[in-house]
Structures are given as C-alpha cells and as structure tokens.
C-alpha positions as CSV (number, residue, x, y, z in Angstrom):
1,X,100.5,-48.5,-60.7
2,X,101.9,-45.4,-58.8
3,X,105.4,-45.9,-58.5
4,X,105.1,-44.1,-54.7
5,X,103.0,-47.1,-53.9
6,X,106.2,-49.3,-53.8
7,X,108.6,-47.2,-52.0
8,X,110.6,-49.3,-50.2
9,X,114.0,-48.7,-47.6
10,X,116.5,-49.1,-50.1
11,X,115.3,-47.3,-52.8
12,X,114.8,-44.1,-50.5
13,X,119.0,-44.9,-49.3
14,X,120.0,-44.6,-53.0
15,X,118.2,-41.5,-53.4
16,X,119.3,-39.8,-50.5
17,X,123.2,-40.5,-51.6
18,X,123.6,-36.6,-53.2
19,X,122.1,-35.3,-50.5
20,X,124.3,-37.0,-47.9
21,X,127.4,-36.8,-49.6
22,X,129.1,-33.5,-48.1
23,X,128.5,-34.3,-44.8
24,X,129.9,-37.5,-45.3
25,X,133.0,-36.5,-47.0
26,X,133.7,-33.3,-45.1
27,X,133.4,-35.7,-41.9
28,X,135.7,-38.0,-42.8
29,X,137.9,-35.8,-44.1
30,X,138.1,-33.5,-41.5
31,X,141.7,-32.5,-39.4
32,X,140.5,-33.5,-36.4
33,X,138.5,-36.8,-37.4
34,X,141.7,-37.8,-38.4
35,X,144.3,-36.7,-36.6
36,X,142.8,-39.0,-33.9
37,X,142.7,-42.2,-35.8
38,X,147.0,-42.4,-36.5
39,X,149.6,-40.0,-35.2
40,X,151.9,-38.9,-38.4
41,X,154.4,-41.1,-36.5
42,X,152.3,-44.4,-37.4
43,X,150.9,-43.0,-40.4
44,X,154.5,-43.1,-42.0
45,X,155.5,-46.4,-40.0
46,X,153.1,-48.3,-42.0
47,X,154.4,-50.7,-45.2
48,X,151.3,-52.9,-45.9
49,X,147.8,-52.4,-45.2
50,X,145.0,-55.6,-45.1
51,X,141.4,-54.9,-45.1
52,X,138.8,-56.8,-44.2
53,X,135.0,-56.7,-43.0
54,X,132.1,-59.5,-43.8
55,X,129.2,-58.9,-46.5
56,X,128.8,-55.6,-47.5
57,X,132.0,-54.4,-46.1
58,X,134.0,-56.8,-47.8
59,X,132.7,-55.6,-51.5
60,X,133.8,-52.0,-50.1
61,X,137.4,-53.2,-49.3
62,X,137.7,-54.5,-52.7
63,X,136.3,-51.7,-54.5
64,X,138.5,-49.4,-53.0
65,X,142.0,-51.3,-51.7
66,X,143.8,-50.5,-55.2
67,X,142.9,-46.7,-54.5
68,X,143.6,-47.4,-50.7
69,X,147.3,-48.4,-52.2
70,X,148.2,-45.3,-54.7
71,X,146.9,-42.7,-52.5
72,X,148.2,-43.9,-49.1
73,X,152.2,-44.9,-50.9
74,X,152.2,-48.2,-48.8
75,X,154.2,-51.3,-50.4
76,X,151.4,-53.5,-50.4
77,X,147.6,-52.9,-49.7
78,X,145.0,-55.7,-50.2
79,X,141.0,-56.6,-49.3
80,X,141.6,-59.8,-47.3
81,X,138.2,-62.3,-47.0
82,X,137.8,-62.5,-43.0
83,X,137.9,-66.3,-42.7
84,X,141.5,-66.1,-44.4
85,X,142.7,-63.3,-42.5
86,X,141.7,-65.2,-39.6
87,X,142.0,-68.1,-39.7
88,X,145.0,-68.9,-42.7
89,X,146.9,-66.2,-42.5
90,X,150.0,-66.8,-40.0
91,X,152.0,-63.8,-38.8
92,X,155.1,-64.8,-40.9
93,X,152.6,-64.5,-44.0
94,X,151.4,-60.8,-43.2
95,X,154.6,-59.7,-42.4
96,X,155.1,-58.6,-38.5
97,X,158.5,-56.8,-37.3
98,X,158.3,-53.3,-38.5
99,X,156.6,-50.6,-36.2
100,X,153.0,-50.2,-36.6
101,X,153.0,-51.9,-40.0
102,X,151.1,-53.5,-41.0
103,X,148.0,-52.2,-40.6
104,X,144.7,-53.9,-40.3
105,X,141.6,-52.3,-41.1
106,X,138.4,-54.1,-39.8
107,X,135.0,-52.7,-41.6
108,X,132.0,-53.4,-39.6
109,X,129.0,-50.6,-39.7
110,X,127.2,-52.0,-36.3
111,X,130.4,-53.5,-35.0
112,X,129.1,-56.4,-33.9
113,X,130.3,-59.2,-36.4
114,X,132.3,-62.0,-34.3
115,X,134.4,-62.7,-37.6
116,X,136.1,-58.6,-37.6
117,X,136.1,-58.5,-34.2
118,X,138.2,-61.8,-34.4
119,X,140.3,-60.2,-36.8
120,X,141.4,-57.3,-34.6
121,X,142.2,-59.5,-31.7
122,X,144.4,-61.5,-34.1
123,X,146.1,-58.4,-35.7
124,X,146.5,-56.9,-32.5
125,X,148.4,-59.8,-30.9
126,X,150.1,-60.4,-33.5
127,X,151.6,-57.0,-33.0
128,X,149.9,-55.4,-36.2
129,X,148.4,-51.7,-36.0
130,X,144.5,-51.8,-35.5
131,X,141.8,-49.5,-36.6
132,X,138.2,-50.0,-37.0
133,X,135.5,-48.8,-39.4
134,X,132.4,-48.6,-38.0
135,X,129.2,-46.7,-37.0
136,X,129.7,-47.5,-33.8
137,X,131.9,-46.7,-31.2
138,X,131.1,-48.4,-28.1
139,X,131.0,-51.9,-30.3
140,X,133.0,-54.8,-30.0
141,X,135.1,-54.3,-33.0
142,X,135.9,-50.2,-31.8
143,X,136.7,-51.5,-28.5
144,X,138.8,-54.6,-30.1
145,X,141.2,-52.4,-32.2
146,X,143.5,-49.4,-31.1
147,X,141.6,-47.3,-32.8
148,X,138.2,-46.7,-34.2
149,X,137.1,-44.6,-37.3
150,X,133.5,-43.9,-36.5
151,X,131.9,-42.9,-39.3
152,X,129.6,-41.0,-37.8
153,X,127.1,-41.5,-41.0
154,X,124.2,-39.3,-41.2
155,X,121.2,-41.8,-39.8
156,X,117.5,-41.7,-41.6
157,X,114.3,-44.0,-41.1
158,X,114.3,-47.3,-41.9
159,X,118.0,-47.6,-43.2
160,X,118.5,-50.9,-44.7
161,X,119.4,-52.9,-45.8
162,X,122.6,-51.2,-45.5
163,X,123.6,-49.2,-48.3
164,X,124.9,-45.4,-47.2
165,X,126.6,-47.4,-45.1
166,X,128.4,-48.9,-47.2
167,X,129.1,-45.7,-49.4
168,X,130.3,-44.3,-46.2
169,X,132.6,-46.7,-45.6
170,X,134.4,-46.4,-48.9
171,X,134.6,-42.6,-48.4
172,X,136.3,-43.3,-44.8
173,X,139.0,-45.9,-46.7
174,X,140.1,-43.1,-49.1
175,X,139.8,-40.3,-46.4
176,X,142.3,-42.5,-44.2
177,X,144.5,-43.3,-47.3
178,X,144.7,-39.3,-48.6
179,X,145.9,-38.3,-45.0
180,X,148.5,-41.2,-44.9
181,X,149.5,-40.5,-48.5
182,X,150.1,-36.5,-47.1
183,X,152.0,-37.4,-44.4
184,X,154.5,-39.4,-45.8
185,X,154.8,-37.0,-49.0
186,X,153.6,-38.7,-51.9
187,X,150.6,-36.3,-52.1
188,X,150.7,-32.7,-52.9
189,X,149.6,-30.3,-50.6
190,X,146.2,-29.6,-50.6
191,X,145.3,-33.0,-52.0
192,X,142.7,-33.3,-49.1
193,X,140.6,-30.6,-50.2
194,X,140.9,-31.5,-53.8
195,X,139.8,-35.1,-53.4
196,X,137.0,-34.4,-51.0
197,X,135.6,-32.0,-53.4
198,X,136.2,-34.4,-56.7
199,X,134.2,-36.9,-54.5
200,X,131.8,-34.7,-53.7
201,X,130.9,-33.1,-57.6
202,X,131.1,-36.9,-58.9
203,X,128.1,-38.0,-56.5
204,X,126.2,-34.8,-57.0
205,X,126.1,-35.5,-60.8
206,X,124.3,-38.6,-59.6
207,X,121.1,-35.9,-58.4
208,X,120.4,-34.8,-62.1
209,X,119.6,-38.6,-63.0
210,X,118.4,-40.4,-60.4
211,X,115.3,-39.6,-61.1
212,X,114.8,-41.0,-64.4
213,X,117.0,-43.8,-63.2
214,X,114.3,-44.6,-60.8
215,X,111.4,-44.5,-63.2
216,X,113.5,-46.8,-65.4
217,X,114.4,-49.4,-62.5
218,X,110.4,-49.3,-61.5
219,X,109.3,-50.1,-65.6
220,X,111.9,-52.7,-65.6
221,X,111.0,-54.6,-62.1
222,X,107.8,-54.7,-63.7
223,X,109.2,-57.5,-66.1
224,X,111.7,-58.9,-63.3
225,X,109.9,-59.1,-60.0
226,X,109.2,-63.1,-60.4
227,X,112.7,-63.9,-61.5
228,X,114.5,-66.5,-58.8
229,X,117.9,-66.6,-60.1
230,X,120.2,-63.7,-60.9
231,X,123.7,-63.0,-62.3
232,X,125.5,-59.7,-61.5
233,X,129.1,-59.5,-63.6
234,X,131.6,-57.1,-63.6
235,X,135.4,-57.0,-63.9
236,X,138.2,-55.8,-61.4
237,X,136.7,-52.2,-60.0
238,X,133.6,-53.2,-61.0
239,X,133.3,-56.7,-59.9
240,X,132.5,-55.2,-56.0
241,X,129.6,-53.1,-57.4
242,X,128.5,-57.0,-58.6
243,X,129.1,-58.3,-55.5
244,X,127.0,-55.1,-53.5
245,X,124.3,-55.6,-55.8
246,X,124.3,-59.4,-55.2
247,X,123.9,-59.0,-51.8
248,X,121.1,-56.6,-52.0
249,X,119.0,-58.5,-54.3
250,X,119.6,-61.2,-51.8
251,X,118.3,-59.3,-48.9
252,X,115.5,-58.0,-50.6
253,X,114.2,-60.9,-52.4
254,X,115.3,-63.8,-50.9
255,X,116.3,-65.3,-54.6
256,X,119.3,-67.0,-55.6
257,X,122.3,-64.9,-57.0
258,X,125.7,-65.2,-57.9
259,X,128.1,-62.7,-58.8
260,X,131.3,-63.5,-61.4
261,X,133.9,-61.7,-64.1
262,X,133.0,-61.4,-68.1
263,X,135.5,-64.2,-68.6
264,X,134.4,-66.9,-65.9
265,X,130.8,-66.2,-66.8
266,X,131.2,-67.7,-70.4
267,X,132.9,-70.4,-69.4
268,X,130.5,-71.4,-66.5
269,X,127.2,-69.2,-66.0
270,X,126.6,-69.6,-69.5
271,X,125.5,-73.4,-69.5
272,X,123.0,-72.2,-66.7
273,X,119.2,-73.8,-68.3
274,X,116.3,-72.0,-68.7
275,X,118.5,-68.5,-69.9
276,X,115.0,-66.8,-70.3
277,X,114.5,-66.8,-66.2
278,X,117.6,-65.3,-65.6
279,X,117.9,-61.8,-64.7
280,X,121.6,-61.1,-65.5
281,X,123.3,-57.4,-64.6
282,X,126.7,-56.6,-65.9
283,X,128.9,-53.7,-64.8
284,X,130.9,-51.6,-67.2
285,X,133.2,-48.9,-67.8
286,X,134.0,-47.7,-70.9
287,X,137.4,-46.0,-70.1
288,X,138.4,-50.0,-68.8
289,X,140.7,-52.7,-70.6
290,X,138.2,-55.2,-70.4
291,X,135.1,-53.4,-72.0
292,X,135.9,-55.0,-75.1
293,X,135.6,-58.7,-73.6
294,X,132.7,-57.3,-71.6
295,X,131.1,-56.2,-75.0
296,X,131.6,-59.9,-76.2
297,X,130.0,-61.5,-72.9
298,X,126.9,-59.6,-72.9
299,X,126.0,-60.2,-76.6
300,X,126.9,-63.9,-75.7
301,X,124.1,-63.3,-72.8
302,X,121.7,-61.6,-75.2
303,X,122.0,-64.4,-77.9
304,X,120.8,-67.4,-75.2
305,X,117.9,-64.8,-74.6
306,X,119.0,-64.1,-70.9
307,X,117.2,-60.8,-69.6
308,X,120.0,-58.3,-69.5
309,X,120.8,-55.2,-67.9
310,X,123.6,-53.3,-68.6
311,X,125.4,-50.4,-66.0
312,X,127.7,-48.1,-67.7
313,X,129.0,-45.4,-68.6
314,X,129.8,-46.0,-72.1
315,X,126.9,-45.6,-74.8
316,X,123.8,-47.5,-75.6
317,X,125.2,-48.2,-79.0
318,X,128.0,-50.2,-77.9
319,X,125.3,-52.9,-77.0
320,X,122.9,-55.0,-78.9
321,X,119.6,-53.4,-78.8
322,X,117.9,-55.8,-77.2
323,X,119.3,-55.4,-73.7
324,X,118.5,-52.5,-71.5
325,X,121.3,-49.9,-71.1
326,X,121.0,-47.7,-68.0
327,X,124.4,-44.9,-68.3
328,X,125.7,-43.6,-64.7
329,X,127.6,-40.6,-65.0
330,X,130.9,-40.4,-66.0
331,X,133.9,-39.3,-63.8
332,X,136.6,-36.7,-64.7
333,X,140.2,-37.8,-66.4
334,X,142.1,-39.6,-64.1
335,X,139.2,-40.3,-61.7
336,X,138.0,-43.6,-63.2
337,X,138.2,-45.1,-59.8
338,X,135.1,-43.6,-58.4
339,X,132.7,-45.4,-60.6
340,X,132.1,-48.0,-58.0
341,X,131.1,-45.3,-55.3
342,X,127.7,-45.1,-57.0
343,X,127.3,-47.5,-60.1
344,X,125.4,-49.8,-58.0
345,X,122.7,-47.1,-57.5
346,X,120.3,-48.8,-60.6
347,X,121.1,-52.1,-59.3
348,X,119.9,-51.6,-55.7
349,X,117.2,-49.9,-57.1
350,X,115.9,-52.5,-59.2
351,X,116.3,-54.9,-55.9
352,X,114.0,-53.0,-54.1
353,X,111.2,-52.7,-56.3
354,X,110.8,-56.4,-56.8
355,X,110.7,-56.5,-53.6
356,X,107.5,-54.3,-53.2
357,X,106.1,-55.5,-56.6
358,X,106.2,-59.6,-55.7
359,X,105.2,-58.7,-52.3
360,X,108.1,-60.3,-50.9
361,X,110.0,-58.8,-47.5
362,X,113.7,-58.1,-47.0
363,X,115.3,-60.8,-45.2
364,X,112.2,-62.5,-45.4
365,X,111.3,-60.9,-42.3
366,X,110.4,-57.0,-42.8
367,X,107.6,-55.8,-45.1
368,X,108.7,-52.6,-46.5
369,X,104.9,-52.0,-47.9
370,X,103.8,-52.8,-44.6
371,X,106.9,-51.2,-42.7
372,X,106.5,-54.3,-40.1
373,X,108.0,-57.1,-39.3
374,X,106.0,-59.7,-39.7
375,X,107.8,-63.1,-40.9
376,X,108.5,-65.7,-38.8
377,X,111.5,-64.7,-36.9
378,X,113.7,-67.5,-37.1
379,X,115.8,-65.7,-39.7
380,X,116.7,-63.3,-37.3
381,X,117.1,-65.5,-34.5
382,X,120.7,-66.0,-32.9
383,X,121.3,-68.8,-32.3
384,X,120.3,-70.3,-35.7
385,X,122.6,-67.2,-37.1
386,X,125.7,-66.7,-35.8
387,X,127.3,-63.9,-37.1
388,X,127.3,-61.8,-33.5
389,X,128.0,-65.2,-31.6
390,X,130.2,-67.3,-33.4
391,X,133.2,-68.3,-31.4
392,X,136.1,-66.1,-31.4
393,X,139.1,-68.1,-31.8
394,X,142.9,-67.3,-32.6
395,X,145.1,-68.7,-35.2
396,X,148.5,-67.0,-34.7
C-alpha cells in the first residue's frame, strides 16, 4: 500500500502546522491585532479570567488556562465547561463588582455554537468583560461579546476536522495573556517578541520529524484501523492533548473513546474486557511529576495485553518494549508548557489513517478517499443536532 493512497484532511492539517506557524503567531501577536481586543485600561482592570468554548475549544482552554494565569498576572484564571458557566454559575460565584473583571473568553472557531454564544450574553449582562475567539467575525459569538479576537487563521482545502484551528486558538490565548501580563508589568519588556519566537522554533522542530512520524502512524493504523474502542490518557497539561485526540478519533472513525488521568484509568478503564481490542494512547512528559505513576499505568496496560501507544518526550527505554513509543520533540528549560501545542500531532495522525484504511468517513458523512459527501445526512442535519439552534437561555 502507498501511504499517498490514504491521505486524508487531517493528516495533511498536522503536516502543515510548521509551515503555518509564523503567520499564526506573528498575527496574533501583532500591536495592532491587539491593541484592538483590550485598551491597557481594561487589560489592567481585570482580576479573574474564565474560559470557555465546546468540543475542541474546550480541550484548548484547558491546555493553556494555567499558562493563561502566570503570563497574564490575574488572581484567578480557569477553563470553565459551557453548560456550567452557563447554566450553574451565578454572578455571586464568578465574582462581579470590579471594572471589567472578570473576563470571559468564549472560543468558538465558526462562531456559531448556541452554548458560547449563550455564554457571552450571560457574562455580558452580568456585567463581566467579553471577548471572543473565533474565525469569524461577522458570527454570533463576535457579535455577542464586546470584543472579538479573530484569529484570522491561514485557510487551506478541506480543513477538518478542525485541528489548526484549534492550534490557533491556543496561540491567540497566550498572545492575549503576554500582552495583559506587559501591561500590567509582570513581564519584561520585550517578552512579546521573545515568546512569539520560543513558539515559533518549538513548532518548527516539529518539521524535522513529522515525516517519519507519519510513516510510523500509517505502519501502526495498519494494525488499528478495526479497533472500536479507544482510551487516550494523560495527566494535567497533558490530559487536553487526550481529550483533542479523543475527539478526533471520534470524528474520524465514528468509534467509541474515552479520555481519563494515569490514576483514574487503573482504577476504572482497567477492568474494561476484551484488553486486546483496545487501542489505548497515553500522553507523557518526562520533565512532569507524574511520569513516574504514568510509567506504572502503562506497564499495567501492557501486562492485560491492551495495544499501547505511548507520546512523549522521554525515551523509549523508560517503557516496556512491547508498546510503541513515538518521542515529540522536546521544549527548552522552562518552556514545558508547550508540549500540548503539538503532542497530539501522532495522535491525529493515527485517527486519520484508520479512517482511510477501514474505509470509514469522518462524521460518518464525508469520504476523505472520495473527497464527497456521501452518507446519509441526518448526522448533519439541524434539527436532529442542535449545537447552532439550541435555545439560548439565561441563568443570572
């Protein structure tokens, strides 16, 4: 088999990410991008940040909030889920009073979803500083909050399911966190340019192995295209780039997934039967507190004979040699925190070949082979899912 034959969407995303990432960053990063998204004045003013977004976006709130946090020198920033934001939170609980604090990020890339567009409705009455992440300025989440971020990321054919747009959106997080985190002084100056060029060099190491990554991911979907149940694990940073994955296997394959931490998993996805039909993907980083428990969990995996595939950037040593050990590159000192801006890379690659190689479609709808849609339509249809037209309602 020619692995060309099975090109898919996906796939073609991940490999573009070295070549993207300099327009990206110097986008987001730019003066003028973001000198019209907060004033100084309500860049200081802000205490706490919440973000939020549905699917994808979500996992890209949560890989990045605890860098959202250090950089921007709030009191508080967190990923909120978008049905608790909106409809558990009460204003008492995210703390109203203080000028343009806090501030509510909504992520949505088409800007569309009736759950974030909720969200900035509630924020905003409750009296709560607004700004949407999107791709789309003229959406219903842009024209929701006070402001919009438009991303403004680089388009190419046949991009989805979305995954430079979720890269993007992590990259527009920390842009808006380095400026706050300059305005109100707890960054050096010149911390822009610095950061923007770290992020850059860390995703351009990325170009000397995706290759090889790729011709590994296409051998190994050879062996996993007819699995129907995945795990993907990972702890704290790490557990978002399980989630992302998740979600992509799940859009490409239609199978049943779940995501978890090293710890949960043994107490829980462990007693799963049949451990043989399992493919099961664990996230790791070497430099991390828990990649001694993670150690422990995978050779627990290995020893009920569950098909394993471990992401990291530690060595293949460090696992039994039975599982498959694909190593990302690693970041510089004191930049651990960008692992989850590509680690998923293998992972998404992986989803899309068994895709192509079971001849399924993503979403069951769109053949990638094919590059038609030709399912049935009903999983596209809206009124059977309601994600644009679910009823907006307001929980103050």
């Amino acid at each position: 088999m020619e692995k060309k034959q099975f090109s898919n969407p996906l796939g073609n995303q991940v490999m573009s990410l070295p070549s993207m990432v300099d327009e990206q960053v110097d986008y987001c990063f730019s003066d003028e991008v973001q000198q019209n998204i907060m004033t100084m004045a309500e860049a200081f003013d802000v205490r706490k940040i919440y973000i939020t977004g549905c699917g994808d976006s979500i996992a890209a709130a949560g890989a990045v909030a605890p860098v959202v946090h250090r950089l921007a020198g709030v009191f508080q920033c967190e990923m909120v889920e978008p049905m608790e934001f909106t409809r558990f939170m009460m204003a008492g609980d995210i703390g109203i009073g203080e000028p343009n604090s806090p501030l509510v990020i909504g992520i949505s890339a088409g800007g569309s979803t009736s759950r974030v567009v909720e969200a900035m409705r509630k924020a905003n009455e409750m009296g709560a500083f607004t700004i949407a992440l999107t791709n789309n300025g003229e959406s219903a989440v842009a024209k929701e909050a006070k402001r919009s971020f438009v991303l403004n990321t680089p388009k190419m054919q046949d991009d989805f399911p979305g995954l430079r747009s979720y890269f993007a959106s992590m990259i527009g997080l920390i842009a808006i966190a380095c400026r706050m985190g300059r305005v109100r002084n707890v960054l050096p100056p010149n911390s822009e340019k610095r950061l923007a060029e770290s992020l850059k060099a860390y995703v351009h190491r990325y170009a000397e192995v995706l290759d090889s990554m790729d011709s590994e991911m296409f051998q190994l979907a050879g062996t996993w295209k007819d699995f129907e149940r995945f795990d993907f694990i990972g702890d704290d940073k790490e557990l978002y780039s399980a989630l992302f994955s998740m979600e992509k296997f799940i859009e490409c394959n239609g199978i049943l997934a779940n995501y978890d931490d090293s710890e949960n998993w043994c107490h829980v996805g462990y007693h799963i039967a049949d451990p043989e039909s399992i493919g099961t993907v664990f996230f790791g980083d070497v430099h991390s507190a828990d990649y001694g428990r993670l150690q422990e969990t995978i050779r627990a995996a290995a020893a009920i004979r569950r098909p394993v595939l471990v992401i990291t950037n530690g060595d293949q040593k460090d696992f039994p040699e039975e599982v498959k050990v694909v190593q990302v590159p690693g970041t510089e000192p004191g930049n651990e925190w960008m692992q989850p801006l590509m680690d998923y890379a293998p992972a998404a690659l992986l989803a899309g070949y068994c895709c192509t190689l079971a001849g399924r479609k993503f979403f069951n709808e769109y053949d990638p082979i094919a590059k038609e849609y030709n399912g049935s339509g009903k999983y596209f249809a809206d009124g059977i899912r309601t994600m644009k037209t679910s009823k907006i309602e307001i929980f103050i």
